[in-house]
C-alpha positions in Angstrom: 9.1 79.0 72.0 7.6 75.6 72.4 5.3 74.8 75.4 8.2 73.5 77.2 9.7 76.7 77.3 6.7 78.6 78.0 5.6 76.8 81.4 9.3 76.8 82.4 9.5 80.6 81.9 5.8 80.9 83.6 7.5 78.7 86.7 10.0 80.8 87.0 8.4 84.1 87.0 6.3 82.8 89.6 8.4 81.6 91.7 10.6 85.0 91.5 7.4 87.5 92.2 6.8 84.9 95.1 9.9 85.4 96.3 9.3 89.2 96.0 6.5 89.2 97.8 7.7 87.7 100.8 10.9 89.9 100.7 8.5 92.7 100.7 6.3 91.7 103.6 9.5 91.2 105.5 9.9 87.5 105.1 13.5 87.7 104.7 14.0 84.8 106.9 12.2 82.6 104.4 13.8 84.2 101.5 16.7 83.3 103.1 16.0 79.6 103.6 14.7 79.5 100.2 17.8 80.7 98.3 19.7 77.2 97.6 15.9 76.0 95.9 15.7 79.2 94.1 19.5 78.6 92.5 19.3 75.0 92.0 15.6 76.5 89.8 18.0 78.9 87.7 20.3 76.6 87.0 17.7 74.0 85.4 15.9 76.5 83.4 19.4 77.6 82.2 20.4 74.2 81.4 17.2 73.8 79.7 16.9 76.6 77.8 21.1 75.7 76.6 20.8 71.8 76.1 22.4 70.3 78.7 24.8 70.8 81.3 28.7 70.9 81.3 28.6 67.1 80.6 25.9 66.8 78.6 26.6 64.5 75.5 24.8 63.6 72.4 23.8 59.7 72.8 23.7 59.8 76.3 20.8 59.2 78.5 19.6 60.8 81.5 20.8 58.3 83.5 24.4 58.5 82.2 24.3 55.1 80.5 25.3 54.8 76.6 22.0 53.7 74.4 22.7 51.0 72.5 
């Protein structure tokens, strides 16, 4: 695993025992408000960790334009 990887993982495990936490301290109504942040995180490490999303292209930038 590159660095990358390694501090993405790290984020993510701390965000997740955060999230415990508060579940177990009876939180659940900030759990709750925190749920759409903690699947839009999942969804970036995944996308990181696979290389791109369902429209990701080789040649393509971030921004969608074509590099020349």
């Amino acid at each position: 695993m590159n660095s990358r990887q390694v501090m993405t993982v790290a984020v993510l495990a701390a965000v997740l025992a955060w999230s415990t936490v508060m579940t177990v301290l009876g939180q659940l109504a900030a759990v709750a408000a925190l749920l759409p942040s903690l699947g839009l995180l999942i969804q970036q490490i995944v996308s990181a960790f696979t290389g791109g999303g369902p429209g990701a292209r080789a040649g393509r930038t971030p921004t969608g334009s074509e590099e020349l």
